[in-house]
C-alpha positions in Angstrom: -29.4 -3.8 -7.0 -26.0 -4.7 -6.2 -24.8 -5.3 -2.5 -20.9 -4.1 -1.9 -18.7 -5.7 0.7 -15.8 -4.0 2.0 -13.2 -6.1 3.9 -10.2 -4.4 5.4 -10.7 -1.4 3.6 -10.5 -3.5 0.1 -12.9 -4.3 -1.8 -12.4 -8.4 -2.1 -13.2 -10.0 -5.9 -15.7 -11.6 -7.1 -18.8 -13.6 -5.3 -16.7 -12.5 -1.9 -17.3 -8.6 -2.8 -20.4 -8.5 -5.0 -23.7 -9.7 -4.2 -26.6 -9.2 -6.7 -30.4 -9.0 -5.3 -33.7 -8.1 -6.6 -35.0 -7.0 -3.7 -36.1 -3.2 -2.9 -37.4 -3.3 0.5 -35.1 -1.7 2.8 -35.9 -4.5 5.9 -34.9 -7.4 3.0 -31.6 -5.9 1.9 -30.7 -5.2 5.7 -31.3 -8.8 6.3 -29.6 -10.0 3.0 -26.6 -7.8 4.1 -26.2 -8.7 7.6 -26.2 -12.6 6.3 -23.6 -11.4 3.2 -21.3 -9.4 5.7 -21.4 -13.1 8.4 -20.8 -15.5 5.1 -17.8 -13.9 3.6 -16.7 -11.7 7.4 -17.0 -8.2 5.4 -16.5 -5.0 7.6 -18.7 -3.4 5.9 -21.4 -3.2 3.3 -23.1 -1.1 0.8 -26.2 -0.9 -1.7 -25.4 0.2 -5.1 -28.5 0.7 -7.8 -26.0 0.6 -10.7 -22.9 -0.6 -11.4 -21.3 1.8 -14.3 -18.6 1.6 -17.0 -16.5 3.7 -15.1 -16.9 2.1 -11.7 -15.3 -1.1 -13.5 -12.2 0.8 -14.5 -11.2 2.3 -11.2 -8.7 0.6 -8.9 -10.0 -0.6 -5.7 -9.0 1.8 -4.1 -10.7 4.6 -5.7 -13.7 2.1 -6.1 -14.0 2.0 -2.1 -13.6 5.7 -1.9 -16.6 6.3 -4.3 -18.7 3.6 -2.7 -17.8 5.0 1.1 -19.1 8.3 -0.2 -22.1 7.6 -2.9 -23.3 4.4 -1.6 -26.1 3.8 1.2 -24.3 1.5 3.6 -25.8 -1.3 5.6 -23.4 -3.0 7.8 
């Protein structure tokens, strides 16, 4: 599971952006979200089960798009 942050309607790189968890209960990844969006000051953030070929080869912009509209969001 791969936690999403979105900061001013970018997606920012690397440890800022993505956050990788194991954990499936939906009170954990609230939590884990809530202190991801406080560490790096995200707007928002999203749960994303896989991370795809194709989701590597967007632009961030269609990247934020896809993840606004396929994603379960969190904060």
């Amino acid at each position: 599971m791969y936690l999403i942050g979105i900061k001013k309607g970018a997606h920012p790189c690397g440890n800022a952006g993505t956050l990788i968890t194991r954990y499936k209960a939906q009170y954990k990844l609230r939590e884990l979200a809530q202190r991801f969006a406080a560490m790096y000051a995200l707007d928002e953030v999203y749960s994303l089960q896989m991370y795809p070929q194709k989701l590597c080869e967007m632009d961030n912009s269609e990247f934020v798009d896809h993840v606004r509209r396929n994603c379960k969001r969190y904060v």
